[in-house]
C-alpha positions as CSV (number, residue, x, y, z in Angstrom):
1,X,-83.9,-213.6,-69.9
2,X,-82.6,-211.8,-66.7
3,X,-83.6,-208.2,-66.4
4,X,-80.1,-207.2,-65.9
5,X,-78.7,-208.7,-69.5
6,X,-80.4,-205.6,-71.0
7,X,-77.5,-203.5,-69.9
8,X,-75.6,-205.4,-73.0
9,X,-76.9,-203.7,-75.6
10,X,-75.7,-200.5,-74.0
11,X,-72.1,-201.4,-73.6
12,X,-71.6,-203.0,-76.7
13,X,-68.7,-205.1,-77.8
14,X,-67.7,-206.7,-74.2
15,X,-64.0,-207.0,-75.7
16,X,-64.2,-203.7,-75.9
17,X,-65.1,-203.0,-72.3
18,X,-62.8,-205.0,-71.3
19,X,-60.3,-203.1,-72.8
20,X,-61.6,-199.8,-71.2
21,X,-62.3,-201.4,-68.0
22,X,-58.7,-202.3,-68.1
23,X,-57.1,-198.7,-68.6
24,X,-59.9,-197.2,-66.4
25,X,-58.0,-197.8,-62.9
26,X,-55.0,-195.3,-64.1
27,X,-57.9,-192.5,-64.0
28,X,-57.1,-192.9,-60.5
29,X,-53.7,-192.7,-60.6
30,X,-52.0,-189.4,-60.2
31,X,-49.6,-189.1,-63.5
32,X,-45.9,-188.9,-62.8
33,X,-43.6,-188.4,-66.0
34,X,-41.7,-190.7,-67.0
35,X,-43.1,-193.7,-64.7
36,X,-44.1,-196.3,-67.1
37,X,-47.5,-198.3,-66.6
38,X,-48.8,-201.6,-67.9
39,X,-52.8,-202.6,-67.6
40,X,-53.5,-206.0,-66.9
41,X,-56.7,-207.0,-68.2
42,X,-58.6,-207.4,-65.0
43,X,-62.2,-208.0,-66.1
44,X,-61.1,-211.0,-68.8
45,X,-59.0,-212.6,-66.2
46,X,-61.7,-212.1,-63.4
47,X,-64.1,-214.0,-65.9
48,X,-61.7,-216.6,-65.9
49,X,-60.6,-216.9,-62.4
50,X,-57.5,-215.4,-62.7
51,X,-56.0,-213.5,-59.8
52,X,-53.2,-211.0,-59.7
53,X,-51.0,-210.0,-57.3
54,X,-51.3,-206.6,-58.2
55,X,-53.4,-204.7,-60.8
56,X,-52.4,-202.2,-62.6
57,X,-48.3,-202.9,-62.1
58,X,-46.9,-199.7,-62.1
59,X,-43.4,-199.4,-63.1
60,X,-41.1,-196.9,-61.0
61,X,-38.5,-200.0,-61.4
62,X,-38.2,-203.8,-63.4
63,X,-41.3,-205.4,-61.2
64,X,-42.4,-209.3,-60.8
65,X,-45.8,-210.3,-61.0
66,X,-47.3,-213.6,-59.3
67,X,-50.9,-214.9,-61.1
68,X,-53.1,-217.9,-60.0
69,X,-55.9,-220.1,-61.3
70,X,-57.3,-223.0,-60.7
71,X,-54.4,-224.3,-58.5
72,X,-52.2,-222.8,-61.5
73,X,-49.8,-220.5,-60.8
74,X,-47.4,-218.3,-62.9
75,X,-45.3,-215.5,-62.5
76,X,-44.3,-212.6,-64.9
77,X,-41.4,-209.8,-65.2
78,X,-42.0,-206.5,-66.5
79,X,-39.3,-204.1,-67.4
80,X,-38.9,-200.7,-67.7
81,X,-38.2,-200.0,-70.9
82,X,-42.1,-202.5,-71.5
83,X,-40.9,-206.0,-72.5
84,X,-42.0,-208.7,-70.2
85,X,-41.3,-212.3,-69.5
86,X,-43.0,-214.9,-68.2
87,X,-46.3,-217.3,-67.8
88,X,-48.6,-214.7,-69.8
89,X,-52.2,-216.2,-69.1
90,X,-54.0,-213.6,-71.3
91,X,-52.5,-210.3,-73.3
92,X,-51.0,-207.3,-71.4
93,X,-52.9,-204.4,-73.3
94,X,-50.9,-201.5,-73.1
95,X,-47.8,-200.4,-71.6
96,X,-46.3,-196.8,-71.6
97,X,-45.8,-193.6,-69.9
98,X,-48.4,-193.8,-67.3
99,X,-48.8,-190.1,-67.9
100,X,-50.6,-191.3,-70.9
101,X,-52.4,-194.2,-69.7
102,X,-53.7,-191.7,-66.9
103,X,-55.5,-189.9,-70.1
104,X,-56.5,-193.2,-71.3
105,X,-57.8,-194.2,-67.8
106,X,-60.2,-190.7,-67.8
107,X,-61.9,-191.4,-71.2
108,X,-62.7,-194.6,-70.4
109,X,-64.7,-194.2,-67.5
110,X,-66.1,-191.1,-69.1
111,X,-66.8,-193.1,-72.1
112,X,-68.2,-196.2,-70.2
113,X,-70.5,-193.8,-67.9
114,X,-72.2,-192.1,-71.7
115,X,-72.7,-195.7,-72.8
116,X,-74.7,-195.8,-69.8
117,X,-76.8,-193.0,-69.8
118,X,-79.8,-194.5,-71.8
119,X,-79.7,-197.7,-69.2
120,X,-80.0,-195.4,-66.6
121,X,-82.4,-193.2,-68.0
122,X,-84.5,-196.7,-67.9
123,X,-83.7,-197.5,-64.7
124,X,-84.9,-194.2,-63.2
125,X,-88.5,-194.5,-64.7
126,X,-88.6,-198.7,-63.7
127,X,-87.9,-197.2,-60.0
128,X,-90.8,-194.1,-61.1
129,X,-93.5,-197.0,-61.9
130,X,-91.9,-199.1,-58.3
131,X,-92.0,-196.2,-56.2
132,X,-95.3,-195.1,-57.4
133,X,-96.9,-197.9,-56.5
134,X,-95.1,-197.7,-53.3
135,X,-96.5,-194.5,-52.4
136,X,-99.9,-194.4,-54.2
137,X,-100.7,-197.8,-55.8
138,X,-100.0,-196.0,-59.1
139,X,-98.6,-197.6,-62.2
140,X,-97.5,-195.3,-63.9
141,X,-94.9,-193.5,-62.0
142,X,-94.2,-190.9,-59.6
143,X,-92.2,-188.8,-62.3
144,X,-92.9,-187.0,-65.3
145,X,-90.7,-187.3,-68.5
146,X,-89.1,-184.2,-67.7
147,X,-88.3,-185.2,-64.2
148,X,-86.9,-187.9,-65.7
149,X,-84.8,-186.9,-67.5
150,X,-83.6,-184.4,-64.8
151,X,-83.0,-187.4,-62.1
152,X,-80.9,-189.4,-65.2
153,X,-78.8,-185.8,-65.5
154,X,-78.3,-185.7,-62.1
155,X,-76.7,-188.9,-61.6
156,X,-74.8,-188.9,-64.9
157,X,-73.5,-184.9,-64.5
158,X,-73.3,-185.5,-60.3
159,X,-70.9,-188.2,-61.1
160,X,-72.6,-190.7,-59.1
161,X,-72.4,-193.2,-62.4
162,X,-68.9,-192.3,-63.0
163,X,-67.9,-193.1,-59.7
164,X,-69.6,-196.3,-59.9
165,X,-67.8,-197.3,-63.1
166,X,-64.7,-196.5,-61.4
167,X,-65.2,-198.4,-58.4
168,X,-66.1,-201.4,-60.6
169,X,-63.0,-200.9,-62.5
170,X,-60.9,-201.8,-59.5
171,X,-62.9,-204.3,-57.6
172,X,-60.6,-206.7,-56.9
173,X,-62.5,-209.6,-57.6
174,X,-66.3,-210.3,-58.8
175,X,-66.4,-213.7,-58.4
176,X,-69.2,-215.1,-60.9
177,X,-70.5,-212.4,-60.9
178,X,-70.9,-210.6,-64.5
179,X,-69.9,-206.6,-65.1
180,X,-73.6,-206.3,-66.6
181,X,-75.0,-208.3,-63.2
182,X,-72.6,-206.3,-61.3
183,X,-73.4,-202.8,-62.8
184,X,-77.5,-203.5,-62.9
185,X,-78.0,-204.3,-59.7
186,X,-75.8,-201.2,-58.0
187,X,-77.5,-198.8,-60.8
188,X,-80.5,-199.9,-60.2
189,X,-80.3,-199.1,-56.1
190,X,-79.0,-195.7,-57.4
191,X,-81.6,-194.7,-59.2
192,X,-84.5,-195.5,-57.1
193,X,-82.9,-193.9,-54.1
194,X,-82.5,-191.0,-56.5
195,X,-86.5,-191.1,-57.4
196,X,-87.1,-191.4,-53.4
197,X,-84.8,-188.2,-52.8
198,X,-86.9,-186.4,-55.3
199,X,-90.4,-186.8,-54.3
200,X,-88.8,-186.4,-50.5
201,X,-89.8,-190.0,-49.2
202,X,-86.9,-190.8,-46.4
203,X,-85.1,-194.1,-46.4
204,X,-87.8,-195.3,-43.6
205,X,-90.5,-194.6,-45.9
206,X,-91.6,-197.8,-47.0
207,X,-91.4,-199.2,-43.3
208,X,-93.9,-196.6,-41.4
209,X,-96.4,-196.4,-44.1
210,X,-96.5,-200.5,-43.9
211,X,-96.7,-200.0,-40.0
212,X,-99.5,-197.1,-40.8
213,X,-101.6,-199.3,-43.1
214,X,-101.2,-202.6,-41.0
215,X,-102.4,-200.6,-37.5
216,X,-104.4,-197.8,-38.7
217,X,-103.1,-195.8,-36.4
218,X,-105.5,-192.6,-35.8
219,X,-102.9,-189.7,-34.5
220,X,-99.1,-189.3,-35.0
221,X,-98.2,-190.5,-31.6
222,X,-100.1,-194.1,-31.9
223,X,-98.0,-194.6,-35.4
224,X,-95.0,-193.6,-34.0
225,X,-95.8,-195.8,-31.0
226,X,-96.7,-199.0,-33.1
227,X,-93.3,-198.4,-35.3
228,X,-90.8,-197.8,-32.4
229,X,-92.0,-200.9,-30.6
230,X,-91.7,-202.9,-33.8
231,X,-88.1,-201.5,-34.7
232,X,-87.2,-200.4,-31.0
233,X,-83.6,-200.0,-32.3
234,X,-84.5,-197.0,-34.6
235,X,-85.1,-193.6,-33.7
236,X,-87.9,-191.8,-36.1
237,X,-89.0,-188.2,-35.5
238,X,-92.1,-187.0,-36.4
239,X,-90.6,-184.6,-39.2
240,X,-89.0,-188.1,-41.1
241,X,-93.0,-190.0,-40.2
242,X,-94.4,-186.7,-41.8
243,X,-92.5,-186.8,-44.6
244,X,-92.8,-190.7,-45.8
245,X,-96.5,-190.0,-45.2
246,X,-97.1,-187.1,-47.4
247,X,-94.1,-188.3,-49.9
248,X,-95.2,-187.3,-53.6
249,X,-98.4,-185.5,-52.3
250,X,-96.8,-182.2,-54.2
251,X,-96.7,-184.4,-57.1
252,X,-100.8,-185.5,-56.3
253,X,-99.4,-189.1,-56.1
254,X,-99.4,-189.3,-51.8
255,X,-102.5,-192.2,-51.3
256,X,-101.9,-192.2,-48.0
257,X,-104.2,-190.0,-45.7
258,X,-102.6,-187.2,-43.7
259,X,-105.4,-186.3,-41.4
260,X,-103.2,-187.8,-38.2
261,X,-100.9,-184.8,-39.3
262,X,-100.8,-182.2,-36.5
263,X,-100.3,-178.4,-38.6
264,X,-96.9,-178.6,-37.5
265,X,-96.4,-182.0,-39.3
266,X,-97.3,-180.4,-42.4
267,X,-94.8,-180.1,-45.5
């Protein structure tokens, strides 16, 4: 089973998120009384191929809607007061006020981010165990369960999640691509950037401790010699070197030997 179709049994009935994922664009949409809104399923149709020409219709006047799959095409009416006619390919879920379905739109992308927290709770201490052995052939992770649990908080409460469920909620188009596919992979490069950020290992990290362990380079200069001439396009100071090489080393997980650290290298 893909490592990804764990995120499942987090999000429950997929109907359901649907449903959410649906309503979940109006969170971005400032309310206006008495403007009407209808949610297209987005998600369900993706799934199925189904393009819109716009998603969510908003209704400020009677508006026609153009759809296509498969070489299929159709076309739908909405009115104001929330009838519509037309080729329906799958249900319309909701339309009303869009005051309301702005409300609607906020819960679900709070709700969808909670359903999420455990996932990314796992998530954070998988990238713990990668990074670890990254920066200190360790197994068992650069972070403690409290530091776990205070990276998971930080992406859930810094909105980081949240804004990732709303982007996914107006994607225009995943392709074959699955929501739980989609959502795994870009949580999954979120947390471990977020376990990075902690220990203070810079984005370069991995790249000059594999130029360090490759050359052996004795002093700060010769490493920073071998890495600009094999990436001659990026510009690494010593403080970024310093800190991939002593990343974790408050945490006692650095393996990597900072004796070519001048004292002004030093963390």
């Amino acid at each position: 089973m893909s490592e990804y179709r764990a995120i499942n049994g987090y999000l429950g009935d997929f109907n359901a998120l649907w449903t959410n994922l649906a309503y979940a664009p109006f969170a971005l949409v400032a309310p206006v009384l008495g403007v009407r809104g209808v949610v297209v399923p987005k998600y369900r149709d993706n799934y199925l191929g189904i393009e819109w020409s716009e998603s969510p219709v908003i209704l400020d006047s009677d508006r026609s809607v153009d759809w296509a799959s498969s070489g299929v095409v159709g076309h739908i009416d909405f009115f104001m007061d929330g009838s519509y006619v037309g080729d329906i390919p799958a249900p319309i879920i909701a339309v009303g006020p869009l005051n309301r379905l702005v409300t609607r739109g906020k819960e679900a992308v709070w709700a969808i981010t909670m359903q999420l927290e455990p996932y990314v709770r796992e998530l954070v201490a998988a990238a713990s165990r990668r990074v670890g052995a990254d920066v200190g052939s360790m197994t068992y992770g650069v972070l403690d369960e409290a530091a776990i649990d205070q990276v998971t908080d930080e992406l859930i409460s810094g909105g980081l999640v949240l804004r990732l469920v709303e982007r996914t909620a107006v994607t225009p188009k995943l392709g074959s691509q699955s929501i739980g596919s989609y959502l795994h992979i870009n949580l999954r490069s979120m947390a471990e950037t977020a376990v990075r950020r902690f220990i203070g290992d810079p984005h370069v990290g991995r790249k000059i401790r594999a130029v360090l362990a490759e050359t052996k380079a004795g002093s700060m200069e010769e490493l920073l010699g071998h890495y600009r001439r094999r990436f001659p396009r990026e510009k690494v100071s010593r403080k970024r070197a310093a800190s991939a090489l002593t990343a974790g080393s408050l945490l006692e997980v650095g393996a990597f030997s900072v004796d070519l650290l001048a004292e002004g290298d030093r963390l």
